[in-house]
Structures are given as structure tokens and as C-alpha cells.
Short mmCIF file of the C-alpha atoms (twelve columns), coordinates in Angstrom:
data_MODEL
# 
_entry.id   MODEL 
# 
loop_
_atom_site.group_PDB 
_atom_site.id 
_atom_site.type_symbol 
_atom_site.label_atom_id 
_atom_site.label_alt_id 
_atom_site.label_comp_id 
_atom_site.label_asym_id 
_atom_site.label_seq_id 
_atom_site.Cartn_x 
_atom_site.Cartn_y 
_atom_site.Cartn_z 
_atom_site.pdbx_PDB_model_num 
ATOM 1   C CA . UNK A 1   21.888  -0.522  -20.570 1 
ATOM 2   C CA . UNK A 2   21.834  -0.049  -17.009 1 
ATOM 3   C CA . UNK A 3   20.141  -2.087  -14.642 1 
ATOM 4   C CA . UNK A 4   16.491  -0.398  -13.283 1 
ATOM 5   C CA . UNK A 5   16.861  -2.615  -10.132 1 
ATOM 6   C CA . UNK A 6   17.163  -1.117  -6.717  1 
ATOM 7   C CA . UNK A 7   18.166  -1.612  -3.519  1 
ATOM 8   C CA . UNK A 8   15.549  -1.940  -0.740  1 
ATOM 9   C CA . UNK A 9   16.891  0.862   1.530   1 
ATOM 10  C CA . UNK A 10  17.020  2.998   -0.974  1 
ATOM 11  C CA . UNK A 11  13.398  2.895   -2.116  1 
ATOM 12  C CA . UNK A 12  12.750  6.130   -0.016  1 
ATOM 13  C CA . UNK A 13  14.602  8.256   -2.436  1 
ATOM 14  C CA . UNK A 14  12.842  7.406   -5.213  1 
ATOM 15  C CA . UNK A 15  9.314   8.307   -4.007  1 
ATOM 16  C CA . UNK A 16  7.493   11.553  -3.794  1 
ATOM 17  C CA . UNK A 17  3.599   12.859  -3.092  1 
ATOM 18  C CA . UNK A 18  1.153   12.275  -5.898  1 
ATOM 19  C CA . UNK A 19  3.194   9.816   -8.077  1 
ATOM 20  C CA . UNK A 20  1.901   6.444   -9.206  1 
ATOM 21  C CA . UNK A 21  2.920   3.292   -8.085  1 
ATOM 22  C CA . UNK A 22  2.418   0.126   -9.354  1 
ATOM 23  C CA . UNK A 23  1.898   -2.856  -7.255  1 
ATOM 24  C CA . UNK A 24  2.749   -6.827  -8.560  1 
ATOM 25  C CA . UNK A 25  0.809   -10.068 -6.304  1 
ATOM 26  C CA . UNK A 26  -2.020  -11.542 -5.469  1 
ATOM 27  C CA . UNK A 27  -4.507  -11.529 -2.442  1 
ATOM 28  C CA . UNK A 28  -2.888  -12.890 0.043   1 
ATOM 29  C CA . UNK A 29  0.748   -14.458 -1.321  1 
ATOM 30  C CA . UNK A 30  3.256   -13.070 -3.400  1 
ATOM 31  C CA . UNK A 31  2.790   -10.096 -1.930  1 
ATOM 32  C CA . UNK A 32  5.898   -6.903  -1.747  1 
ATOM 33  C CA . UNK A 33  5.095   -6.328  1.317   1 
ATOM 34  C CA . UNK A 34  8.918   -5.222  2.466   1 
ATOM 35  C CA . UNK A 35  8.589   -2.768  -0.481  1 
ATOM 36  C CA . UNK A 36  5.095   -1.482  1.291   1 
ATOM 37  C CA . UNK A 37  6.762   -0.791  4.820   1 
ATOM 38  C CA . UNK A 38  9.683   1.062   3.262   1 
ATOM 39  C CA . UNK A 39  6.654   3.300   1.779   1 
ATOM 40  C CA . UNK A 40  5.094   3.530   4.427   1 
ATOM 41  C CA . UNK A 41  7.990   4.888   6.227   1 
ATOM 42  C CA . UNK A 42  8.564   7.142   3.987   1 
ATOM 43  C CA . UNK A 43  5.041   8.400   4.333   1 
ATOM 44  C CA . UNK A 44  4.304   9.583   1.012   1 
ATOM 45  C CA . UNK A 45  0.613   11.320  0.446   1 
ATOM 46  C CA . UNK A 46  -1.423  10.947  -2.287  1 
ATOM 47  C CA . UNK A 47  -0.472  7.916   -4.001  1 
ATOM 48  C CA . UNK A 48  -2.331  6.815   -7.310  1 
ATOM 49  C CA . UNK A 49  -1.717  3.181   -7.035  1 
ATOM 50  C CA . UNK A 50  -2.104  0.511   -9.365  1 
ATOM 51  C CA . UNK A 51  -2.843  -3.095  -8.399  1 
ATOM 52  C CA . UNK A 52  -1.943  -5.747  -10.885 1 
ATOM 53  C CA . UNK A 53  -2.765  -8.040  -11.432 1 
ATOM 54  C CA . UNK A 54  -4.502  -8.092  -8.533  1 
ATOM 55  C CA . UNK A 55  -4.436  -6.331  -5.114  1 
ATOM 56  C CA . UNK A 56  -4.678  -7.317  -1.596  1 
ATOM 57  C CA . UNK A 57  -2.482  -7.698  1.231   1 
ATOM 58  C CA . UNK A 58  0.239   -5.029  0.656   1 
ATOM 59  C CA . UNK A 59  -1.878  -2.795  -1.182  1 
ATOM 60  C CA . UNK A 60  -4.453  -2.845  1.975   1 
ATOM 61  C CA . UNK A 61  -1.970  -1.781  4.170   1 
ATOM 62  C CA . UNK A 62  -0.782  1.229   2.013   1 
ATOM 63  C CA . UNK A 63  -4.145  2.469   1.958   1 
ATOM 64  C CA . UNK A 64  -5.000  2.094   5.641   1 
ATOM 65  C CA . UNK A 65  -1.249  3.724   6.079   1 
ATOM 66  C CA . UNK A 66  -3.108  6.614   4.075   1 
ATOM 67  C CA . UNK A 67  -0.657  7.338   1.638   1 
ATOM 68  C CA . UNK A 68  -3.293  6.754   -1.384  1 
ATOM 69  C CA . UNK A 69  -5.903  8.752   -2.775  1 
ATOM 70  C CA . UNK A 70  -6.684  6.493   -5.787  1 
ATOM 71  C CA . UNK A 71  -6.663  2.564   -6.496  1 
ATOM 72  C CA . UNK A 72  -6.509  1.512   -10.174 1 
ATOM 73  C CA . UNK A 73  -7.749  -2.024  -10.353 1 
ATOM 74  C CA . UNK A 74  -9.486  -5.229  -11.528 1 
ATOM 75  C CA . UNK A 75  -9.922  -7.610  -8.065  1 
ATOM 76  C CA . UNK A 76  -9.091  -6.395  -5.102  1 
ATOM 77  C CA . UNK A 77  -9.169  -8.872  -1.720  1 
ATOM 78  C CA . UNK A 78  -8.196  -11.045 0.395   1 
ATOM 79  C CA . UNK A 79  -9.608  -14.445 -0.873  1 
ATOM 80  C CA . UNK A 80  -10.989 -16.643 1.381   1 
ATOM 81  C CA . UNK A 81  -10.714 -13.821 4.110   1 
ATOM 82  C CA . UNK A 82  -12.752 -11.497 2.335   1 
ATOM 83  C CA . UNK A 83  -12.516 -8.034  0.615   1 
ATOM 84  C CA . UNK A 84  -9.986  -5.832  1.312   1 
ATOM 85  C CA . UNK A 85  -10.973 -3.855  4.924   1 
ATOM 86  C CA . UNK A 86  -9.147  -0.893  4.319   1 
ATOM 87  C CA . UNK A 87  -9.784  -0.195  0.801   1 
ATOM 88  C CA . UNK A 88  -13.360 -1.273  1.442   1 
ATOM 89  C CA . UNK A 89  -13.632 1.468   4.654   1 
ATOM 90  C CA . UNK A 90  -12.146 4.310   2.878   1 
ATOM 91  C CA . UNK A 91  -14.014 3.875   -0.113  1 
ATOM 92  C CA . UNK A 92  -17.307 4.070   1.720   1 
ATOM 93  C CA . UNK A 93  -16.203 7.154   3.288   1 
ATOM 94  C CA . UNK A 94  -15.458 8.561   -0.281  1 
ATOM 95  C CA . UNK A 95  -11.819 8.968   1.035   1 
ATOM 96  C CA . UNK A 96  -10.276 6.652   -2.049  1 
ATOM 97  C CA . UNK A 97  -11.164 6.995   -5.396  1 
ATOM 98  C CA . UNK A 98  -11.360 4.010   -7.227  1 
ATOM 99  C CA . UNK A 99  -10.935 3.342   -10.936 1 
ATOM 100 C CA . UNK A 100 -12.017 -0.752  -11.509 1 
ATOM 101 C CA . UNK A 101 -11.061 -2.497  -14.667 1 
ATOM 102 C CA . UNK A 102 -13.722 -5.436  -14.514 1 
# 
């Protein structure tokens, strides 16, 4: 079986517009956010992403990059800091669509 592990640099390659992505973490720690600035670099559009368990830091900063158009989730924040800003602005400007599993 061959191994579905990556290398970082090559993470580019492997993304296009419209295709899901999932997203592992929590708020504020555990985060992938190396993973995020590779994507954001490679400034795909119209992400469906998937935060789970739950999303915060690095999935924030994909949507204010504005490469998503939909967030699939259960919690989304920041913890102590609060909810997440830039999921929280674009959603009230009906620019994300979200889809919450609580």
C-alpha cells in the first residue's frame, strides 16, 4: 500500500477550485497552520471546508484569505478569545455558507 503522506511543498499540486478540504485542531492549538499558508498561496477559490473536530485558528485565516465559500462544522472559535472574526464577518455578509452540526 502506498503511503497517502505528503510533502509540505508539494501541497500546491494537489489542490484545485471548489474541492473540499478537511481541517484537523482545535481553537487555538493544534492547529495546521503551515498546511493553511501553503493554501493560501496557492490561492484556491471556492473551498468547501470541513472543520473537525473543531475549527478556529487556521480555518479563520483560510476564510479571511477568501478561498472558502462553505464551512462544514460543529464549534467554531477561538476560546477564550472569542468566535472566530472572519468566519463570523463573512457569514453576516452572507459571503460563507455555513452547514453546523450542533
Amino acid at each position: 500500500m502506498s503511503s497517502k503522506l505528503i510533502e509540505l511543498g508539494t501541497v500546491r499540486e494537489h489542490l484545485a477550485d471548489g474541492m473540499s478540504l478537511a481541517l484537523g485542531g482545535q481553537s487555538i492549538n493544534m492547529n495546521p497552520v503551515e498546511l493553511v499558508k501553503e493554501t493560501i498561496r496557492a490561492a484556491p477559490g471556492d473551498l468547501e471546508l470541513i472543520a473537525s473536530p473543531v475549527g478556529g485558528f487556521a480555518a479563520d485565516l483560510l476564510i479571511g484569505a477568501g478561498a472558502v465559500k462553505s464551512l462544514e462544522f460543529a464549534q467554531m472559535g477561538l476560546w477564550e478569545f472569542g468566535l472566530a472574526p472572519n468566519m463570523r464577518r463573512l457569514a453576516q455578509e452572507g459571503r460563507l455558507n455555513l452547514k453546523e452540526h450542533t
